[in-house]
C-alpha positions as a Markdown table, in Angstrom:
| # | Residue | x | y | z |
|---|---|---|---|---|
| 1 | Unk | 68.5 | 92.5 | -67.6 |
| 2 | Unk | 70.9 | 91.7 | -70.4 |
| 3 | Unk | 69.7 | 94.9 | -72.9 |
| 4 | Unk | 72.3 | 97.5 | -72.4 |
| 5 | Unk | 69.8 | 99.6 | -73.9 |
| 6 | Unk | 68.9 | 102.2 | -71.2 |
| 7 | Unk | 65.6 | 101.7 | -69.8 |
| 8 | Unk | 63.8 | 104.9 | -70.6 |
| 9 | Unk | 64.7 | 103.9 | -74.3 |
| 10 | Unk | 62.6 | 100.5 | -74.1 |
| 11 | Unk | 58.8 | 99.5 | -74.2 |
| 12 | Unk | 57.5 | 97.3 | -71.8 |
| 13 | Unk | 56.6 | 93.6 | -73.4 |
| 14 | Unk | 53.4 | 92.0 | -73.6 |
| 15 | Unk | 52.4 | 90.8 | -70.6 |
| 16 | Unk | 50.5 | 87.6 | -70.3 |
| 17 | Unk | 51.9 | 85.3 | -67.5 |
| 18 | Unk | 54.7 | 84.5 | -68.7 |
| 19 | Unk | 57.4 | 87.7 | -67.8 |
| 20 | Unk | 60.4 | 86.3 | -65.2 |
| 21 | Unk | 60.6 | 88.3 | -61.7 |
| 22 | Unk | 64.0 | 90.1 | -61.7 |
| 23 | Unk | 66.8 | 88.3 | -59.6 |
| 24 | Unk | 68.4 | 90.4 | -57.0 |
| 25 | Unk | 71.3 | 91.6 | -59.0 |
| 26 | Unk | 68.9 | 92.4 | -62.1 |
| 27 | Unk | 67.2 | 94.8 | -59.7 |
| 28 | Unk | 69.9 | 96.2 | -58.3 |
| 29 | Unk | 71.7 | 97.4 | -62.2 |
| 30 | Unk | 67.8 | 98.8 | -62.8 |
| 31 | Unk | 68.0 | 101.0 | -59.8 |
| 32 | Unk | 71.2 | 102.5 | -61.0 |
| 33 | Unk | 69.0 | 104.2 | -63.5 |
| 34 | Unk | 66.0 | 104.9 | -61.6 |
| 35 | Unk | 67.3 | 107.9 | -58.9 |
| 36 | Unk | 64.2 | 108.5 | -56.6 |
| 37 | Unk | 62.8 | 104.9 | -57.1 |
| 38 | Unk | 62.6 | 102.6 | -54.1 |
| 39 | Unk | 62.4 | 98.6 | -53.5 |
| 40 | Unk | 59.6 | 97.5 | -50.9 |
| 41 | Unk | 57.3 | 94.8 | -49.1 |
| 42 | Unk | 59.8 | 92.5 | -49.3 |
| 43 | Unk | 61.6 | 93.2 | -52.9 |
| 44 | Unk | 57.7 | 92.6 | -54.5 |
| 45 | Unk | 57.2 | 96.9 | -54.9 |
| 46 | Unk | 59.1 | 99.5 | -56.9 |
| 47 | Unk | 57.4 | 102.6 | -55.7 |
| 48 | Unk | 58.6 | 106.8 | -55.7 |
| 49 | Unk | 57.3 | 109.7 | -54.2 |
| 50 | Unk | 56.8 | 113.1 | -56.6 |
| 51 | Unk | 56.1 | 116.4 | -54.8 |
| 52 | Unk | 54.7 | 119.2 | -57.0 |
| 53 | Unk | 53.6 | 122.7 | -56.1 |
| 54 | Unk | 49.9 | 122.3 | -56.0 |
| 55 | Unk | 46.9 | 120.0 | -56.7 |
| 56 | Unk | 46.8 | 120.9 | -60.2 |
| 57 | Unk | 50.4 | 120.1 | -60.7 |
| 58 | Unk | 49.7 | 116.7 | -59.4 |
| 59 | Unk | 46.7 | 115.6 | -61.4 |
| 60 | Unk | 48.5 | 116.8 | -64.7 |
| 61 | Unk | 51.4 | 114.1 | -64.0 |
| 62 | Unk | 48.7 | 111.8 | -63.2 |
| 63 | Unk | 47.1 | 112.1 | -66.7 |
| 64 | Unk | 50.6 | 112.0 | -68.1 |
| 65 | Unk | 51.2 | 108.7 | -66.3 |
| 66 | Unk | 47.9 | 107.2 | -67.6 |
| 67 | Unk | 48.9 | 107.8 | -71.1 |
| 68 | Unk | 52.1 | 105.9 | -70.6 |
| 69 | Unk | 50.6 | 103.4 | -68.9 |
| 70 | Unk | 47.9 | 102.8 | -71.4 |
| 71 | Unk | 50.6 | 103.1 | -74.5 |
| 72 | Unk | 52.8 | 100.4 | -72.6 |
| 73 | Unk | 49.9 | 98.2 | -71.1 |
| 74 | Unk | 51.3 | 98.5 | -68.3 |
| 75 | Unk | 49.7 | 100.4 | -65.1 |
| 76 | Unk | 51.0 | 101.2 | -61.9 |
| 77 | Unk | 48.8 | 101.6 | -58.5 |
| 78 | Unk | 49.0 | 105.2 | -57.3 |
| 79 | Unk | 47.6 | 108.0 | -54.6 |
| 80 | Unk | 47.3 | 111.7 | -55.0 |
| 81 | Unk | 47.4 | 113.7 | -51.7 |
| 82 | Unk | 47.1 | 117.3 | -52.8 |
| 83 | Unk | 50.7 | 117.9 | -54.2 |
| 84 | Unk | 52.3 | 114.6 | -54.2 |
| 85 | Unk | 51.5 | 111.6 | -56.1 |
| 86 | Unk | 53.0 | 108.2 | -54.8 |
| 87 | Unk | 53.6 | 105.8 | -57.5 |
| 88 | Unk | 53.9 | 101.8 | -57.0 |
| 89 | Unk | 54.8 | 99.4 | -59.2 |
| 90 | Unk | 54.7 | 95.7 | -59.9 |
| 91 | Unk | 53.7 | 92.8 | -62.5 |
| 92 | Unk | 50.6 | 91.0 | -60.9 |
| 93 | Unk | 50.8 | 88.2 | -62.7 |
| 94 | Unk | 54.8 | 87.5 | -62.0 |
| 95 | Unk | 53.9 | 88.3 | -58.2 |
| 96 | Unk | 56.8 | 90.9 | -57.8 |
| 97 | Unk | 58.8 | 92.8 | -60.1 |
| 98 | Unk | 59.7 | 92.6 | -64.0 |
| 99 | Unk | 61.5 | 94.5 | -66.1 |
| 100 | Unk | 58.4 | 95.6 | -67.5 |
| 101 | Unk | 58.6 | 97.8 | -63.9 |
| 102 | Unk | 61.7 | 99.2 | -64.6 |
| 103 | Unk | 60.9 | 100.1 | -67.8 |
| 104 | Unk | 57.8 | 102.2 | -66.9 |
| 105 | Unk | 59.0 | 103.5 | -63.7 |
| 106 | Unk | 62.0 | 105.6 | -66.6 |
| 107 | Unk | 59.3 | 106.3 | -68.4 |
| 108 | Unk | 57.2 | 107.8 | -66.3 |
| 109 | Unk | 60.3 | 109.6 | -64.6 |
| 110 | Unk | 61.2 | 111.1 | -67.6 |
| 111 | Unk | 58.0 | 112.8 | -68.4 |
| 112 | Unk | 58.3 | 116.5 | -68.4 |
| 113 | Unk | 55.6 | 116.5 | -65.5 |
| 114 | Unk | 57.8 | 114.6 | -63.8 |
| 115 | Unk | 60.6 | 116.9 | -64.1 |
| 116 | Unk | 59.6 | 119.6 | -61.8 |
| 117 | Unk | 59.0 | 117.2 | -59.2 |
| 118 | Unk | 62.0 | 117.0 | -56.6 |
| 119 | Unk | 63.2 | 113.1 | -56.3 |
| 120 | Unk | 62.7 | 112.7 | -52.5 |
């Protein structure tokens, strides 16, 4: 990651094979920006948590995350159980993270849906 330019001010690039995985260290300076965000399976998954008061509250971040994901090409796996909404990202084709994941995981943070959901 050598754009200082925060991450929730970027797009994700085009995606087709050819995107590095992000070294250790990378991934570590992305996190800095990413409070609620967590690194799993093995450094291969970004994934967060979002609580919300109800059901409804949930499926209107969901179709708020969609839109992002369509307008960046970039889309995340995810699972709505009533009021939460667990989010999981990771570039297929790299096998494991990209900056691409950092850059949708702020974007989708930063969504006013998102907002009035607690980081956990």
């Amino acid at each position: 990651m050598s754009d200082p330019t925060p991450l929730v001010e970027r797009r994700c690039q085009a995606c087709r094979g050819g995107l590095p995985r992000l070294s250790p260290e990378a991934l570590a300076l992305g996190l800095r920006q990413l409070p609620g965000w967590s690194v799993g399976q093995q450094g291969t998954r970004l994934a967060r948590t979002f609580t919300f008061r109800d059901f409804a509250a949930a499926m209107s971040f969901v179709v708020a995350l969609a839109a992002v994901a369509e307008r960046e090409d970039h889309h995340p796996d995810f699972a709505v159980h009533w009021n939460t909404v667990e989010v999981t990202l990771w570039t297929h084709d790299a096998g494991g993270l990209t900056e691409n994941d950092l850059v949708l995981a702020a974007l989708v943070s930063a969504r006013p849906e998102a907002q009035a959901a607690p980081a956990e």
